[in-house]
C-alpha positions as CSV (number, residue, x, y, z in Angstrom):
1,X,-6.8,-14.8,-29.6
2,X,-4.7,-14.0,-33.1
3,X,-3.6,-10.2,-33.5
4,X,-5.4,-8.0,-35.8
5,X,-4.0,-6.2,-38.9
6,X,-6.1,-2.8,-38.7
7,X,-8.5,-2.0,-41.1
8,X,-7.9,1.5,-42.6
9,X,-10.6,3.5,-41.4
10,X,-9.3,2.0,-37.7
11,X,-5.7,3.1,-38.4
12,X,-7.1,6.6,-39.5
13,X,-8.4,6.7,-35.9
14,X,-5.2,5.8,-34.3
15,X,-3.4,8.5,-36.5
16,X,-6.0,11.1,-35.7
17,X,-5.4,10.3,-31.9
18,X,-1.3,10.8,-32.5
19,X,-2.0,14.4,-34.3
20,X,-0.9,12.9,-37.6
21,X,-2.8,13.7,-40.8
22,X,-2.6,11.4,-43.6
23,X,-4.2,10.9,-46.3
24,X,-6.3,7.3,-47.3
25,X,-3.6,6.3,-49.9
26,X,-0.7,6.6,-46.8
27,X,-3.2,4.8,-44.5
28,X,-3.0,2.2,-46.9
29,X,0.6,1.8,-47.0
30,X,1.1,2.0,-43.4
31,X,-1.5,-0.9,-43.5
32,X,1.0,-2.6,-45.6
33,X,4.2,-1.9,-43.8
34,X,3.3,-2.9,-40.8
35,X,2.3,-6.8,-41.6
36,X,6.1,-7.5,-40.1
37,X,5.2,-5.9,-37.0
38,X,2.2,-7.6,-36.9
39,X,3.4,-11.0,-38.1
40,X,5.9,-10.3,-34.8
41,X,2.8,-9.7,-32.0
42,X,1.4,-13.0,-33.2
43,X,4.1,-14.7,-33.2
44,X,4.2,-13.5,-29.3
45,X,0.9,-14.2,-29.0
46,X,0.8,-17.7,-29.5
47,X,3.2,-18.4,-26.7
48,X,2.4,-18.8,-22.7
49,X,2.5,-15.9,-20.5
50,X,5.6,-17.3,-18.9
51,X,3.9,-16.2,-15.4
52,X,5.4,-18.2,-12.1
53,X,3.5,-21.8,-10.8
54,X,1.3,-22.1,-8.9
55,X,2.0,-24.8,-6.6
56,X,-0.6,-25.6,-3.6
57,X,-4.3,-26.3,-4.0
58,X,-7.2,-24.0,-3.5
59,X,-10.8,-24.0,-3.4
60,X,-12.3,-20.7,-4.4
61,X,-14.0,-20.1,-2.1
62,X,-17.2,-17.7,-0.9
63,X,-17.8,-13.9,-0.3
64,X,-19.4,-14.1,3.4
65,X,-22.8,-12.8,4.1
66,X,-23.6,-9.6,5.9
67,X,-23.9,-12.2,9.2
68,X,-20.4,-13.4,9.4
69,X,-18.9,-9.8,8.0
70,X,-20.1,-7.3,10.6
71,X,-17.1,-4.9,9.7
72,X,-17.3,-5.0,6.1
73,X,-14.0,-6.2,5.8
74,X,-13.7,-9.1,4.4
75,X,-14.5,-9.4,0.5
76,X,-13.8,-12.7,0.3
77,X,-13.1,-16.3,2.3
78,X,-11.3,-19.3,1.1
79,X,-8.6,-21.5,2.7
80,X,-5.5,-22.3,1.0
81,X,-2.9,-24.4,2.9
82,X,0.4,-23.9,3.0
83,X,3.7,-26.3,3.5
84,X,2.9,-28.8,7.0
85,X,5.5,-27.4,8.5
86,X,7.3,-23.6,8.8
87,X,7.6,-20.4,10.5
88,X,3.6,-19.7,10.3
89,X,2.4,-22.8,10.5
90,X,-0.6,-22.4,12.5
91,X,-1.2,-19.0,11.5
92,X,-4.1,-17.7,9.5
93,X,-3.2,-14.8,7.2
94,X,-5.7,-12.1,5.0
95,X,-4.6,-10.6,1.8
96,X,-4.9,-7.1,0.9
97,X,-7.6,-7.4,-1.9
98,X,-4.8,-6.3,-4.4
99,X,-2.1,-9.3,-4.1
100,X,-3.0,-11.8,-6.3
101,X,-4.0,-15.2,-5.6
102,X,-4.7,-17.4,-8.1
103,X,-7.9,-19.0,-8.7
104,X,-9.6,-16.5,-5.9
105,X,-11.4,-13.7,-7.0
106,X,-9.7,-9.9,-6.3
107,X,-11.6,-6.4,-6.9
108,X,-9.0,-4.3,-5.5
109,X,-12.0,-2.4,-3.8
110,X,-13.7,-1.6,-6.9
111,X,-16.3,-2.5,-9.2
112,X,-14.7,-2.5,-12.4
113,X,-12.2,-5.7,-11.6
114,X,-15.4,-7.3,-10.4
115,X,-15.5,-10.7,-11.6
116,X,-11.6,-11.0,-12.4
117,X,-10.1,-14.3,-10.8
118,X,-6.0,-14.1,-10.9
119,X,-4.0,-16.8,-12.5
120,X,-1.1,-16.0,-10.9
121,X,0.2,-16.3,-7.1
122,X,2.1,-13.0,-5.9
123,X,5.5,-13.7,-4.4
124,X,4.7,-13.1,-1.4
125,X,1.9,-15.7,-1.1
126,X,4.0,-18.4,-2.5
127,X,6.6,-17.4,0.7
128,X,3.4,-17.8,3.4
129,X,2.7,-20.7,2.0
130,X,6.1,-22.0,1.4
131,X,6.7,-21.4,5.5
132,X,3.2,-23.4,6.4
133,X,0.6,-20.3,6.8
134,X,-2.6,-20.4,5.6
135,X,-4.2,-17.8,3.7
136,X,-7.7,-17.3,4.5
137,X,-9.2,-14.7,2.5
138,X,-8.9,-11.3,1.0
139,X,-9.7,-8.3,2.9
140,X,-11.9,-5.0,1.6
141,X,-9.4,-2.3,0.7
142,X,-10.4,1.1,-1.0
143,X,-11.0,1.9,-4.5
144,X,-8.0,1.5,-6.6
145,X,-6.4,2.0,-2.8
146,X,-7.0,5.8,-3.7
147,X,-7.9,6.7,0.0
148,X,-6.7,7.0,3.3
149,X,-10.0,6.4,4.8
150,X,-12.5,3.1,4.7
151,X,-15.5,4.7,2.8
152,X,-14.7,4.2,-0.8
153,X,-14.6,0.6,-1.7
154,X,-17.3,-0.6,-3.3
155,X,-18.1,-2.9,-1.6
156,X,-19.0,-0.5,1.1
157,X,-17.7,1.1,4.3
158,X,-15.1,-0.7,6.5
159,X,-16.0,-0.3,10.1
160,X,-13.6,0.2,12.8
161,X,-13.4,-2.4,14.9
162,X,-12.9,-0.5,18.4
163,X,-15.9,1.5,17.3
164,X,-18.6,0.8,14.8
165,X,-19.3,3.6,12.1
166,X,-15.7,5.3,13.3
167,X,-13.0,4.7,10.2
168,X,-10.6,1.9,10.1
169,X,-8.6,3.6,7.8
170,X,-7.0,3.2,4.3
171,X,-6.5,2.3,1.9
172,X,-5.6,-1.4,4.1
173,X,-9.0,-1.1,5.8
174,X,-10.0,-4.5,5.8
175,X,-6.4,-5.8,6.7
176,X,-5.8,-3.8,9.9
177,X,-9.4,-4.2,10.7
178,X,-9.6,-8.2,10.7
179,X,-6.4,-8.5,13.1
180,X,-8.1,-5.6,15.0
181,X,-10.9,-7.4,15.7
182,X,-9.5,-11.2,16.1
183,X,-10.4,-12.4,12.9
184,X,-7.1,-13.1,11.5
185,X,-3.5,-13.8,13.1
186,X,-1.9,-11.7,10.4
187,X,-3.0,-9.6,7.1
188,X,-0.8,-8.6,4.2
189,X,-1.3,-4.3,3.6
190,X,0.0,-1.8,1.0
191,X,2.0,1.1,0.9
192,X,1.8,4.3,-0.8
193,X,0.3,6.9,0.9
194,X,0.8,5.7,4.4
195,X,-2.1,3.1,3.2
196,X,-0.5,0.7,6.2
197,X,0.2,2.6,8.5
198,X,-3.1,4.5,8.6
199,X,-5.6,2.0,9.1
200,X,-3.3,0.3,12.2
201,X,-3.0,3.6,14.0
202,X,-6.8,4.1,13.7
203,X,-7.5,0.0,14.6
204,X,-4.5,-0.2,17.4
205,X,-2.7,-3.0,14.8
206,X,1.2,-2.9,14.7
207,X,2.1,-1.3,10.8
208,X,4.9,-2.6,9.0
209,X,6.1,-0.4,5.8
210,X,9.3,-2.0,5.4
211,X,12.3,-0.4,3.2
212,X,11.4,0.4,-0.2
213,X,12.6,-2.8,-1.9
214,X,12.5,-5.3,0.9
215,X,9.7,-7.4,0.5
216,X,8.9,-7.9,-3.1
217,X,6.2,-6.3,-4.9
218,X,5.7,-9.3,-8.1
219,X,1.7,-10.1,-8.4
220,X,0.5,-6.6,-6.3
221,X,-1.7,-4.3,-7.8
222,X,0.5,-1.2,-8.3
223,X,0.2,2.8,-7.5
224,X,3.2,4.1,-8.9
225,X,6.0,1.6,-9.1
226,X,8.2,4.4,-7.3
227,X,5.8,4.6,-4.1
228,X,4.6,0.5,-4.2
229,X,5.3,-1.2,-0.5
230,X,4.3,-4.1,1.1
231,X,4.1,-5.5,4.3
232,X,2.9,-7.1,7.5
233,X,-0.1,-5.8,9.7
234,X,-0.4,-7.7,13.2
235,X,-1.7,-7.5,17.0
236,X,1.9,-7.7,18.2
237,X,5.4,-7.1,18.1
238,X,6.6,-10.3,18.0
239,X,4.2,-11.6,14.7
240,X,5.2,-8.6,12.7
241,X,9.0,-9.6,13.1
242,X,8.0,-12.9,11.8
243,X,6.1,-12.5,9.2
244,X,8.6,-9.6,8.0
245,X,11.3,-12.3,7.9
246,X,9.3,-14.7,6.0
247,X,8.3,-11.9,3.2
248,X,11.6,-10.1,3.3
249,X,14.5,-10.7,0.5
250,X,14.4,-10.6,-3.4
251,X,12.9,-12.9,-5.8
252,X,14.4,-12.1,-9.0
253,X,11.8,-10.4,-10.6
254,X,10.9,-7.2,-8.8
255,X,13.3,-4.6,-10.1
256,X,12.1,-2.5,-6.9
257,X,14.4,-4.9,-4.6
258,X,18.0,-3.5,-5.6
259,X,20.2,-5.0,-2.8
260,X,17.2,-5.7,-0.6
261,X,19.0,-7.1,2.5
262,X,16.4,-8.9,4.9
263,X,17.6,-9.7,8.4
264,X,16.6,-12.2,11.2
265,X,14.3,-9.7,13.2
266,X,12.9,-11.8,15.9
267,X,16.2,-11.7,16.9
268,X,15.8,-7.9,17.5
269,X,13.3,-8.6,20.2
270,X,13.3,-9.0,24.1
271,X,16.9,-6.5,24.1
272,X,17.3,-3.5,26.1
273,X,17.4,0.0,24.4
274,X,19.5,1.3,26.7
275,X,21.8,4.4,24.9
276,X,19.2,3.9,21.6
277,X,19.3,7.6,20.2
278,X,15.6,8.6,19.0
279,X,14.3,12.1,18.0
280,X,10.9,13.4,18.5
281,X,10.9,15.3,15.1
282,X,9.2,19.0,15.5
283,X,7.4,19.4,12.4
284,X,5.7,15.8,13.0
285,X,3.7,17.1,15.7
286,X,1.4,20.0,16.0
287,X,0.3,19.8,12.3
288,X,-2.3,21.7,10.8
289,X,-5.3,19.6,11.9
290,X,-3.4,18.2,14.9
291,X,-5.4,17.0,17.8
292,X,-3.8,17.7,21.1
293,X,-4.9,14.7,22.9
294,X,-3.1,12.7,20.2
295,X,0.1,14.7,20.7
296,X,0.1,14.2,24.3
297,X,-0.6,10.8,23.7
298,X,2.7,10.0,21.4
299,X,4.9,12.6,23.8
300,X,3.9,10.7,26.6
301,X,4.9,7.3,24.7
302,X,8.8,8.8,23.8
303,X,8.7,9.5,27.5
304,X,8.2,5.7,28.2
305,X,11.0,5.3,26.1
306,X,13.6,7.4,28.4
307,X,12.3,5.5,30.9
308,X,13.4,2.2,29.6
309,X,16.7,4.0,28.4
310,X,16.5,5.1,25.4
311,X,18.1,8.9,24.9
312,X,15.2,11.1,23.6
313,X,15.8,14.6,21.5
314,X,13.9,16.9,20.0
315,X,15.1,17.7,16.1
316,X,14.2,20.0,13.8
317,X,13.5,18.5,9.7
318,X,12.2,21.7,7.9
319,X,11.5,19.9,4.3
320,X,9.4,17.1,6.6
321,X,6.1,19.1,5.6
322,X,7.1,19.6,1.8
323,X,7.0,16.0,1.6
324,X,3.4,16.1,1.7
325,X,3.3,18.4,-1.5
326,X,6.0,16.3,-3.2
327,X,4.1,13.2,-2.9
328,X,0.5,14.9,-4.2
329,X,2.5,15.6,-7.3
330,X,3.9,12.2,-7.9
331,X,0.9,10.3,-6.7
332,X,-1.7,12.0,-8.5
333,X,0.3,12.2,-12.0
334,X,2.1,8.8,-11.0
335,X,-1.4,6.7,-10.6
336,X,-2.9,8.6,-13.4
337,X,-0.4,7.2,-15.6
338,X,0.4,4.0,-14.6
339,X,-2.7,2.8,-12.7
340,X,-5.1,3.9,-15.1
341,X,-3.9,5.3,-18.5
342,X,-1.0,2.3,-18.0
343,X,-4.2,-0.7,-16.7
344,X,-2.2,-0.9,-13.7
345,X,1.4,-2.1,-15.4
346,X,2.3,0.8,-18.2
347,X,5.5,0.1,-19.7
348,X,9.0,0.6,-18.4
349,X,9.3,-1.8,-16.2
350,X,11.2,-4.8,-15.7
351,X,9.2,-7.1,-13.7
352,X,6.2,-9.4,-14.1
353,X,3.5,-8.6,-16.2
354,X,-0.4,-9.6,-15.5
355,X,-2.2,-9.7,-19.1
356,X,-5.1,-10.9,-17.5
357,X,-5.0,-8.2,-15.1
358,X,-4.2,-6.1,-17.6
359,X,-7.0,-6.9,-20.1
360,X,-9.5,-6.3,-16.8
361,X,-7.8,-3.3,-15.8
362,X,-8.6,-1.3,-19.0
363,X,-12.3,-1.4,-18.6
364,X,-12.4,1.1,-16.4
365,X,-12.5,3.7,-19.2
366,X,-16.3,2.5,-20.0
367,X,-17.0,2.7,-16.4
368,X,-15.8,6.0,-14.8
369,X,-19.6,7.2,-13.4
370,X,-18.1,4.3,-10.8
371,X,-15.5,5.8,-9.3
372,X,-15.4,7.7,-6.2
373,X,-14.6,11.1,-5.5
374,X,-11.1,10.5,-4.6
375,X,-10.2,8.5,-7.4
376,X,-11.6,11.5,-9.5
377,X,-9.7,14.1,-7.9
378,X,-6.5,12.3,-8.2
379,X,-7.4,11.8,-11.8
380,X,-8.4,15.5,-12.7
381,X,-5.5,16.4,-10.9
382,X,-2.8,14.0,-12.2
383,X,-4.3,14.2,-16.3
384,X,-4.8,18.7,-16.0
385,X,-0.8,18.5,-14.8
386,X,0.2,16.0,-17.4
387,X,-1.3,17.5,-20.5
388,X,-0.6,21.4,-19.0
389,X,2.9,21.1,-17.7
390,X,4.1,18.0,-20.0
391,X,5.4,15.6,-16.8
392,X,7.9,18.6,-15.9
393,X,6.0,18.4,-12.1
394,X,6.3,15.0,-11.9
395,X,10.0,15.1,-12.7
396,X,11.0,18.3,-10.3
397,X,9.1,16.2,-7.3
398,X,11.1,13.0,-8.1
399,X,13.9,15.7,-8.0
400,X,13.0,16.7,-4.7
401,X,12.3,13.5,-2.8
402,X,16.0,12.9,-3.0
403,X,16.6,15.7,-1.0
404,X,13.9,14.9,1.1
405,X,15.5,11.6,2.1
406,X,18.6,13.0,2.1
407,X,17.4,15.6,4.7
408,X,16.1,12.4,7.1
409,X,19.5,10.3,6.1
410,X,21.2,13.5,8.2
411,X,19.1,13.1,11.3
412,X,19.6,9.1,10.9
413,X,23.3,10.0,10.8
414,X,22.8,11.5,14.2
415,X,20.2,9.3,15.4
416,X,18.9,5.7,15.8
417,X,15.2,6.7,15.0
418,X,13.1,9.1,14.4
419,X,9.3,9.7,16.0
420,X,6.6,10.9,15.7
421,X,2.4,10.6,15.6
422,X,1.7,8.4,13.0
423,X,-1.7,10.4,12.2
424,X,-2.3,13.9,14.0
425,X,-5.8,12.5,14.9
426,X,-7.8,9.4,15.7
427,X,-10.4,7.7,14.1
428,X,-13.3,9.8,13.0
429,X,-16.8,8.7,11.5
430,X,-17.4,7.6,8.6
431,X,-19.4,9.8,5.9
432,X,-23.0,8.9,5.7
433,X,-24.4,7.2,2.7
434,X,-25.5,10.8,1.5
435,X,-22.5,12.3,1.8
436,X,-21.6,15.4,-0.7
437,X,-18.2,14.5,-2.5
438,X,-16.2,17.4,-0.6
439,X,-16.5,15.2,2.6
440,X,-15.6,12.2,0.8
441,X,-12.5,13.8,-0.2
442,X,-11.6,15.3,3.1
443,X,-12.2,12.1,5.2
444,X,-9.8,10.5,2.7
445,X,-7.0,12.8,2.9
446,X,-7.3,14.4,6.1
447,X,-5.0,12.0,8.2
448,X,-1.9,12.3,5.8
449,X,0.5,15.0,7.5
450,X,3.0,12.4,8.5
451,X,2.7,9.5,6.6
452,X,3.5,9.8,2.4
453,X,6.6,10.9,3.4
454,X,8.3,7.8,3.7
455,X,6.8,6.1,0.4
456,X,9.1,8.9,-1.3
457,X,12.2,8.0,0.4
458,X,11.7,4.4,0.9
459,X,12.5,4.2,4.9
460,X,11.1,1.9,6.9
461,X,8.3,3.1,9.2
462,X,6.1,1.4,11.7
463,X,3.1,2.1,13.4
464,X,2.8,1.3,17.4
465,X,-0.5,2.0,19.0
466,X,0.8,4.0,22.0
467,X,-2.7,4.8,23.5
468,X,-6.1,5.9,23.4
469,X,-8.5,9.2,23.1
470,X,-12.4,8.2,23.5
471,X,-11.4,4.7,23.4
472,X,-9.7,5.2,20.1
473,X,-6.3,4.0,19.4
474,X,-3.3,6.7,19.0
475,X,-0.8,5.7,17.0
476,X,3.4,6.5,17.5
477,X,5.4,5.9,14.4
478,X,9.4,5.0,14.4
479,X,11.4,5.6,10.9
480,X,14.7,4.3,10.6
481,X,17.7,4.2,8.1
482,X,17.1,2.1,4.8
483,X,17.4,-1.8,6.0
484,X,17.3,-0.9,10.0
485,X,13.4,-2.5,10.3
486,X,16.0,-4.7,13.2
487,X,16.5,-1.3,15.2
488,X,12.3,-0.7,15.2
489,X,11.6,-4.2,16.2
490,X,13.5,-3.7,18.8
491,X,12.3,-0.1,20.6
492,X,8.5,-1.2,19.2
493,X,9.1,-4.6,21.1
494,X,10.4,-2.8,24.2
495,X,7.7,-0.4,24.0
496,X,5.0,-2.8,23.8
497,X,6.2,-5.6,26.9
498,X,6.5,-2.3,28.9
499,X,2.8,-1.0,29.1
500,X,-0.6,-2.0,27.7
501,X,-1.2,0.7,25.2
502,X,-5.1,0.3,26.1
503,X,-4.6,2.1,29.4
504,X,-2.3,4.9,28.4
């Protein structure tokens, strides 16, 4: 495209905008002096991205009609083909509608990347494909993934599959949904806010949020590059272990992964749990919105646990409910800066760089009348804290989630796993079309007691539906020490081929 010098009067702009007053004679020279730097960002510009192949074919496929989309989940339909051979050969897989897939259009669940077509294959597709799965499509998630319910994309609501106009949940609505309903063998969610653990508690899906780390994030749409997790949502035990292995390890690009350390975890499954140390932890249950039944439900489920062998005790985490408050703070300023004011990258960071993505990304500032109330609240939040406290917030809660995980590391020291409810409530329905933004807001957020906790800390944490209220799946979540995902594959497995989770 050639880079620019700046015209004076444009430069005058840029200076205003810094709080630097200069007159049109040192515009000029600054014109001058910067033709080196300049001269540099052409240079730059004239080469190739230097972004990964792309390797197997692809049509681009179609967005599906209302008729074959009854749940709203889908955004789009394609079929890409993997290796002929491999771990998921045979199985078909959805995308979260923020991993990029080159040559398929993504949205991210808004309108403002609608129209952008990747050029670039996430890591993590090139690994399903590398091991023979095929990827089928992209699922609906919610705006900028700024929602823990499935009412903001704008695409439209996601419906939940065990009960039409109920939630599936966010911000992975369309991910857990599509396994939910048999549409899909596997889907691909992300990790926040809780965003895949959510919608599998409130569709009855098995939730995956590995280790912060394990899986890589390369060619994902990020949050905050401190909270970003991926990972596998599945109908069983057994497929979440095996897609886990297939994603799991580092790829050289991600500076996320640190000594990411993936495992063989279908080797975890079918062994007893005989002497396996689990606490129910207090302040996880009986939360400020709590539904009993729901309570009950996961009490009942630890229960099932003793009576396979596990040793179950109750454990008090007192800085378990701060976590909530710490992650407002660094979500809100985090996405403000890096998701939006950053087009979805910002600076400071090591790995792979979209400029596509990038480029698409920034239109969003000529398009904010768009965005939902959730994304706005974040926003007004995140920018009022930045300008009026200078990133000092942001900085004490990074602070504090060090203590936060240190204060679950002590109970892991003690304990195998921890437990708890994965959401303090089942699904509830979604807002109606007319909807005033306060309910918006509240349906987005009002499921979150438990679940940001372990974006800050990076354990792994899995959802288990454990039973149901109303016909409504409960969901019972395991944490475990950085790495362990072996030791949750392995109650969650025991768990599952000991009941039908429909009937308790």
């Amino acid at each position: 495209m050639g880079i620019k010098t700046p015209a004076v009067d444009h430069l005058g702009r840029v200076a205003k905008g810094l709080g630097f007053h200069m007159s049109d004679a040192d515009l000029e020279m600054f014109v001058r002096a910067m033709s080196g730097a300049i001269a540099a960002y052409d240079l730059l510009d004239s080469l190739p991205d230097n972004l990964p192949e792309v390797r197997y074919p692809r049509a681009a496929g179609y967005r599906p009609a209302a008729d074959e989309n009854k749940y709203g989940a889908w955004y789009w339909k394609t079929s890409v083909k993997g290796a002929s051979s491999g771990k998921l050969f045979g199985k078909k897989i959805v995308l979260k509608d923020t991993v990029c897939l080159a040559g398929v259009p993504m949205a991210g669940g808004t309108s403002v990347l609608e129209g952008y077509v990747p050029d670039v294959d996430a890591t993590i597709v090139t690994r399903i494909l590398d091991s023979g799965g095929e990827i089928v499509g992209k699922a609906v998630c919610e705006y900028f993934s700024v929602s823990g319910g499935s009412h903001t994309s704008a695409t439209g609501p996601v419906h939940n599959p065990r009960k039409m106009g109920y939630s599936a949940g966010g911000s992975s609505s369309g991910s857990a949904t599509l396994v939910a309903a048999g549409e899909c063998d596997m889907s691909i969610g992300g990790d926040q806010g809780g965003s895949i653990r959510i919608p599998s508690a409130f569709c009855g899906t098995y939730g995956m949020k590995p280790t912060y780390g394990l899986v890589p994030y390369t060619g994902i749409m990020s949050i905050d590059t401190t909270l970003d997790h991926t990972g596998p949502i599945t109908s069983n035990v057994a497929d979440n272990a095996l897609l886990l292995e297939v994603l799991a390890g580092p790829d050289g690009i991600d500076p996320r992964q640190g000594d990411a350390r993936p495992f063989n975890y279908c080797r975890s499954l079918g062994k007893d749990i005989s002497g396996v140390r689990i606490a129910t932890v207090r302040e996880g249950f009986d939360t400020l919105n709590s539904d009993a039944r729901v309570d009950a439900k996961v009490r009942a489920a630890a229960q099932q646990l003793a009576n396979l062998g596990a040793v179950i005790e109750d454990v008090s985490i007192p800085m378990h409910p701060v976590g909530q408050a710490i992650f407002a703070v660094i979500a809100s300023e985090g996405a403000t800066e890096l998701m939006m004011k950053g087009n979805g990258f910002a600076t400071n960071h090591k790995g792979l760089y979209i400029p596509s993505l990038l480029r698409h990304t920034a239109g969003w500032r000529q398009r904010t009348n768009e965005f939902p109330p959730t994304l706005k609240m974040f926003m007004l939040v995140g920018e009022y804290m930045l300008q009026e406290y200078q990133g000092a917030c942001y900085g004490k809660a990074q602070n504090l989630a060090r203590k936060l995980a240190a204060a679950y590391n002590d109970a892991l020291a003690r304990y195998d796993l921890l437990l708890m409810p994965t959401l303090p409530i089942v699904a509830t329905p979604l807002p109606g079309p007319n909807a005033p933004p306060s309910e918006i807001i509240q349906r987005a957020l009002e499921m979150m007691p438990n679940t940001p906790q372990f974006d800050l800390t990076g354990h792994p944490a899995m959802s288990i539906p454990c039973g149901a209220v109303e016909g409504l799946p409960v969901g019972m979540m395991l944490v475990a020490r950085h790495w362990e995902e072996s030791t949750i594959y392995r109650v969650a497995h025991a768990f599952e081929q000991s009941c039908n989770w429909k009937t308790l």
